[in-house]
N, C-alpha and C positions, 0 to 999 in steps of 0.2 A: 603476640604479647597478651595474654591473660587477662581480662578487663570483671571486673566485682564489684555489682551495683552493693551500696549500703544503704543502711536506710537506720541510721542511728544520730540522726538530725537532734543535737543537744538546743542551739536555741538560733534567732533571726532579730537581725538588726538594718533596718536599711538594706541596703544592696548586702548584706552579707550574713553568710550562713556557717555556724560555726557544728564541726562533725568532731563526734566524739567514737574513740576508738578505731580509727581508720590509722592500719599501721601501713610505712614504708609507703608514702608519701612523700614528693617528690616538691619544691621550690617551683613555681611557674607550671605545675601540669595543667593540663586541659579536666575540663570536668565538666561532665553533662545532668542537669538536675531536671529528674521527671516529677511532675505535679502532679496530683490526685486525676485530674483529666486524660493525662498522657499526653501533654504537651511538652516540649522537650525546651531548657533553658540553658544556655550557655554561660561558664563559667569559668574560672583560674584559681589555682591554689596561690592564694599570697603571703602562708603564714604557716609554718608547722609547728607542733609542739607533742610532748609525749599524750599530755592528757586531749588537746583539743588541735584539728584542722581548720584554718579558716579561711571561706572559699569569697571569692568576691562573686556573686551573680550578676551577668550583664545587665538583664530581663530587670532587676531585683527582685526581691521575695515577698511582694504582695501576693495574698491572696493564697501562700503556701501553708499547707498543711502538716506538720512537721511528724507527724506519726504515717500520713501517706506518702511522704518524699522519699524518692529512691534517687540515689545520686552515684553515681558511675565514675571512676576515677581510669581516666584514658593511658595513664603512665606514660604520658607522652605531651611534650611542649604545643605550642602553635608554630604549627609550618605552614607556608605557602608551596603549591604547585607553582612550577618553574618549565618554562618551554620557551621556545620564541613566541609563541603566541601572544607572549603577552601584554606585547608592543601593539597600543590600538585601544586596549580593553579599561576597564574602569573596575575598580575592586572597593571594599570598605576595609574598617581596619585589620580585619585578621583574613584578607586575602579573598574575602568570598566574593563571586561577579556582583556590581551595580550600577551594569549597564543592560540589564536584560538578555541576556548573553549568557551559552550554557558557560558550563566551569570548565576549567582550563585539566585536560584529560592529558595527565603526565606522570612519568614512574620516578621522575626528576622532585623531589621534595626536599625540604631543607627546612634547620630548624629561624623563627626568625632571630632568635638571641645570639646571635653570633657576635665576633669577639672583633675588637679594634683591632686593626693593620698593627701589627709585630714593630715595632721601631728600625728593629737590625734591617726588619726586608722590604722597608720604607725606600723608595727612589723619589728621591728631590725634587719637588715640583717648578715643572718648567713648561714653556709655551705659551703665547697667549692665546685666550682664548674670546673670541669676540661677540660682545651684548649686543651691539649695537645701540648703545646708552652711552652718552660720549660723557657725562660724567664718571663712568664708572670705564666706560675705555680710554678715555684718555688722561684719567687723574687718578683711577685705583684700580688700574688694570686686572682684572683675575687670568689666573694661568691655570693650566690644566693640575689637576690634584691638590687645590686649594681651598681653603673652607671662607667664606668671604660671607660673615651674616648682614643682613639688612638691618637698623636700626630705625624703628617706627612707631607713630603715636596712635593713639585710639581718632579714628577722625580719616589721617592720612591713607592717602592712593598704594598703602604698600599691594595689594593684592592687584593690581594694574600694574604697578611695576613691574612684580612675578611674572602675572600673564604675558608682559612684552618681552621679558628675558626667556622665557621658557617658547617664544615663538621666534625672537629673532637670535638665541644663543646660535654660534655655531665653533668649531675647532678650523681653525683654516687649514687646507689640502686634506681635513679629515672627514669631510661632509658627510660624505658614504657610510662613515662607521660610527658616525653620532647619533646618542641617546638621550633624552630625558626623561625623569622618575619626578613625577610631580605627585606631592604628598599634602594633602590639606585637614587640618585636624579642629575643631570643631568651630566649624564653620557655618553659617545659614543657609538654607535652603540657595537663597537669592546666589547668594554668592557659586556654590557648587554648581548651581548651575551657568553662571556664569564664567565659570573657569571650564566648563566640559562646552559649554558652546563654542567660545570663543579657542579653542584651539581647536576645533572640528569646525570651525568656518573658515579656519586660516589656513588648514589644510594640515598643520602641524600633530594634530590628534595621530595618526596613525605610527608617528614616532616617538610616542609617549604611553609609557604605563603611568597611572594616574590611582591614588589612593586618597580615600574621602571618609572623613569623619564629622558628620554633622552634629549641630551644635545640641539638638537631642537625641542624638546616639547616646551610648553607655560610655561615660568617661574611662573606662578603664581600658577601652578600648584603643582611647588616643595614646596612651602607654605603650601600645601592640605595633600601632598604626606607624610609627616611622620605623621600625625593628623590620617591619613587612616591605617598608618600600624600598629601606636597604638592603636586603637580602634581595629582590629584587637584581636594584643597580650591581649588586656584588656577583649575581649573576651573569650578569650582560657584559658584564667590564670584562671578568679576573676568567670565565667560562666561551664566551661568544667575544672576546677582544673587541668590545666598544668601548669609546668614547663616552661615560654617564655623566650629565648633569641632573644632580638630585635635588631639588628646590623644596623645603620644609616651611610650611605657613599654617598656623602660627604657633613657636614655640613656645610662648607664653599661655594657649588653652594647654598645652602638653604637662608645662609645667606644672599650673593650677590645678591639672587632674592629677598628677605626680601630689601633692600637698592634701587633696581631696583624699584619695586613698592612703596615705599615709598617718594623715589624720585620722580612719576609720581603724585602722591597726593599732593604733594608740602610738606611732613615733613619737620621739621627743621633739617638737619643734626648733627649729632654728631661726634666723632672719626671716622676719612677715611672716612668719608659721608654716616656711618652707623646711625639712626636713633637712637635717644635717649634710645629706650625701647627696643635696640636689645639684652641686659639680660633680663628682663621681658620675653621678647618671647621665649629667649632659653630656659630659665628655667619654661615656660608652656610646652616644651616638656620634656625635662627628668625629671622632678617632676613627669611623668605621671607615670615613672617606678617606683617599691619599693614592698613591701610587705603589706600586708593588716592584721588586726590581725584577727584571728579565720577561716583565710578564705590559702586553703589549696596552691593556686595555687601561683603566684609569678612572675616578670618583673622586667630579671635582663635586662640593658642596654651598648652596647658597642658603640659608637657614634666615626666614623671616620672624622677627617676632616684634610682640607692639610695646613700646615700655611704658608701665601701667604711671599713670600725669606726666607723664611726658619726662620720666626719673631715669636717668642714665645710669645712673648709680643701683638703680634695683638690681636686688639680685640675680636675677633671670640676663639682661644683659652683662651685670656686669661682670658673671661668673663665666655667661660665654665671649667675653672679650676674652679672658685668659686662655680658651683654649684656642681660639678661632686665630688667623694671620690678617687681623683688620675687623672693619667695621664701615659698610654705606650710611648713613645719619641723614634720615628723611628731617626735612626744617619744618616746622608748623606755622613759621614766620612765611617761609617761602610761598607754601601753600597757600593761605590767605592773599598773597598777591596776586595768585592765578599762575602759578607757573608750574611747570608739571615737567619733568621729574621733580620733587621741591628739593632735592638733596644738598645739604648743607657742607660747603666743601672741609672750614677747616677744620672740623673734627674727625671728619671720615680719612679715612688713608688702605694702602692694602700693601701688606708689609713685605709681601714675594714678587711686588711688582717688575721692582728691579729687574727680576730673575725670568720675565718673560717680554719684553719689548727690546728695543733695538735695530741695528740695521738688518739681524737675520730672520729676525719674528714679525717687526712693526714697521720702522723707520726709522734711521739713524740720529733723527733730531728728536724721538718722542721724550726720550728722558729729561731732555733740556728744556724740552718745550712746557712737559708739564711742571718743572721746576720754575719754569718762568711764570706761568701763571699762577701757581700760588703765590709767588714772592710779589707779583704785580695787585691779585687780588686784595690781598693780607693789605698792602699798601692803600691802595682805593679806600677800605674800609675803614682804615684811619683818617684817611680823606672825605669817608663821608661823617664819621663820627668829629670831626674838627667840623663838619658844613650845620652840621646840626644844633652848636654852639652858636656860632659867630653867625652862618649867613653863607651858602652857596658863594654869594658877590663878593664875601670879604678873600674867596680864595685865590692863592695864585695860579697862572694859567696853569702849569704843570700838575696841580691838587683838581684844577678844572676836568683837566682831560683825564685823571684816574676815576673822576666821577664817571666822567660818559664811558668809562672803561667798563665800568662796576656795572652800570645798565644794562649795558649792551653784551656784558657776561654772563649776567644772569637769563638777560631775554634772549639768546642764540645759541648759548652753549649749553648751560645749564637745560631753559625750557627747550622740549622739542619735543613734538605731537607722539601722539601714543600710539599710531603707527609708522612710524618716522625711523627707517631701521639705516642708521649712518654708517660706512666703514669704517675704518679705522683712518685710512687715507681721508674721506671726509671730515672725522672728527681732528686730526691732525692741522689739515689746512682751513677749518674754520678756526683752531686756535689763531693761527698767524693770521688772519684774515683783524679777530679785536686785537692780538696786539702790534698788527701795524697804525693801529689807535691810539701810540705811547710811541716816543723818540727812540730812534733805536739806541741814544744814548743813556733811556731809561732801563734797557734790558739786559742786564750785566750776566743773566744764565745762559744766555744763545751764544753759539761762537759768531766770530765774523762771517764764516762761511753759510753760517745758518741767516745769517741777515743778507748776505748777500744773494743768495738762494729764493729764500722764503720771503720776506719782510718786503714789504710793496712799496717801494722807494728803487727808482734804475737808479744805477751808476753817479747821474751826474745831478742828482737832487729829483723831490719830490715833484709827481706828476703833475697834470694840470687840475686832476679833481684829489691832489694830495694833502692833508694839509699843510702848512708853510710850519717845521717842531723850531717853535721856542724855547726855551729853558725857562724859569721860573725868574 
């Protein structure tokens, strides 16, 4: 392919550099800008026009001299090399090593803009797939080929969370062929390295390709940065038949640079001065996850982002609620208690649950169980918003014991240490464990069989260290 330095630099603004007479130019090429020294700066075409090119500069354009600038147009996108190798390694956003580590030497390249999973050759997501977060296993199950974002405040442990799900995920009976693509977009020092230690202490590191965009990196780059780690996972899945878990944090820097650069192109703003097409764009990436039919491998998605004052309603989440099947909803109430996961049950749900738990994925009482505990929680919390009025003492015993329900929910099932990796079977028989804390008369979701089973009362009445259930 043909490459023609130009050097007809019309004018520089901020990180961008506008070229005049540069014909057959291309949306998204790569572009290398030389500086009067011969230092070389990396760049993108993000705008074409008859009379004018305009390049976004990573570097930016301090310091450039626009009658000694030679700028090179590569007629060619950003690709990453692709091998196995690249399970282990650590990259920035457009693929290049950031672990000291030469570069990954492969004839295997690919562009990163690739295109959402086709709908027709979409296969149904199914299986569960286990965190070992028994919030999120045993109340909003994710299955394999599911897009399941986290919901978080500025403040909140979501980047802990990540780190426990990206160390304790796994596919059951699929150990061997499991992957994750951990993708982190402009983030602090502190933190990157806090997410490249802590999965290289866990031992998990060498089953993770891992993509870093720090919070003084070039925003344009966190644009690049998940397009690269899903080409990546789209690699490993649809290529090498694995198992990908893709974990994005945080979509909300993604965004803001999405608004940053759009704003320097002069878009027409939209809601908070996000750009019209900022669902368009979100949902060019998590469309990229899902299942393919006939085809073995599989991208499930967990996408964190922080909702800027704690705004559900912003546009950043709640454009990716439309595309996403659910939503985790970290609590800021929670947290201030000390409880850790702080995740707030009853807003969060995951909408494919159904479609991977039961007696041949999980256990034949999960669906019921976690039916029960919402309907028991949901209850409590009227019970404690009634204790708050009147007086804990003015309640009846029955409203008494959805108290110590409600406690004892949040301290053991809810909270659990942050390397606390439960089964499924664990998180299950700690549910029946609080609610044999309520009359089995109170449990109208379990069948009898499930009470007789599970529910810690034998046969002929409660044990000696039982309590004696009253009715109200």
């Amino acid at each position: 392919m043909k490459e023609i330095e130009f050097r007809t630099a019309a004018s520089a603004r901020g990180a961008l550099l506008f070229m005049a007479n540069v014909p057959g130019v291309a949306l998204g090429d790569r572009v290398q800008v030389r500086d009067r020294h011969g230092n070389i700066r990396n760049g993108q075409v993000i705008q074409t026009a008859t009379e004018l090119v305009m390049v976004q500069v990573f570097e930016g354009t301090d310091d450039l001299d626009l009658e000694s600038t030679w700028v090179r147009f590569l007629e060619r996108p950003f690709e990453v090399a692709l091998s196995p190798d690249i399970l282990g390694r650590v990259f920035n956003g457009v693929g290049q090593p950031r672990d000291g580590r030469p570069p990954i030497v492969s004839s295997r390249h690919a562009n990163v803009n690739g295109a959402p999973v086709n709908p027709t050759a979409r296969a149904y997501p199914r299986e569960f797939m286990q965190t070992g977060v028994s919030t999120i296993d045993g109340l909003n199950s994710l299955v394999r080929g599911q897009k399941l974002p986290i919901f978080s405040g500025s403040g909140l442990p979501h980047n802990r969370l990540a780190a426990q799900i990206v160390r304790q995920a796994k596919l059951p009976g699929e150990e061997s062929n499991f992957a994750i693509v951990f993708a982190a977009m402009g983030v602090s020092h502190t933190d990157a390295r806090f997410f490249q230690e802590n999965f290289a202490n866990s031992g998990v590191l060498g089953n993770v390709v891992m993509f870093t965009n720090l919070a003084d990196d070039p925003p344009i780059e966190r644009l690049i940065l998940p397009r690269a780690a899903l080409t990546a996972a789209e690699y490993l899945a649809f290529e090498l038949d694995r198992h990908v878990l893709v974990v994005l944090t945080d979509m909300t820097h993604y965004a803001e640079a999405l608004r940053e650069v759009a704003t320097a192109k002069g878009d027409v703003p939209a809601r908070k001065g996000y750009p019209g097409y900022l669902y368009s764009d979100l949902a060019e990436i998590y469309e990229r996850a899902g299942r393919i039919k006939n085809r073995h491998g599989s991208i499930t998605m967990v996408p964190v982002l922080s909702m800027p004052s704690d705004d559900i309603t912003h546009p950043i989440p709640d454009l990716t609620g439309y595309i996403t099947e659910g939503q985790i909803v970290l609590s800021r109430d929670l947290h201030n208690q000390g409880i850790y996961p702080p995740v707030t049950i009853m807003p969060s749900l995951s909408r494919l649950m159904k479609d991977g738990i039961g007696k041949d994925d999980t256990r034949e009482d999960h669906a019921r169980v976690s039916s029960q505990l919402y309907a028991s929680y949901a209850r409590a919390i009227e019970a404690r918003n009634l204790a708050s009025i009147i007086g804990a003492e003015e309640l009846s015993r029955r409203d008494r014991q959805y108290l110590r329900f409600a406690d004892e929910f949040e301290r053991r099932f809810v909270g659990q240490g942050e390397d606390e990796d439960r089964s499924i079977i664990e998180t299950l028989d700690l549910a029946w464990d609080l609610l044999s804390l309520l009359p089995p008369d109170a449990l109208s979701r379990v069948s009898e069989a499930d009470l007789a089973k599970y529910h810690h009362r034998g046969p002929d009445g409660p044990g000696p260290e039982e309590p004696q259930w009253q009715s109200a």
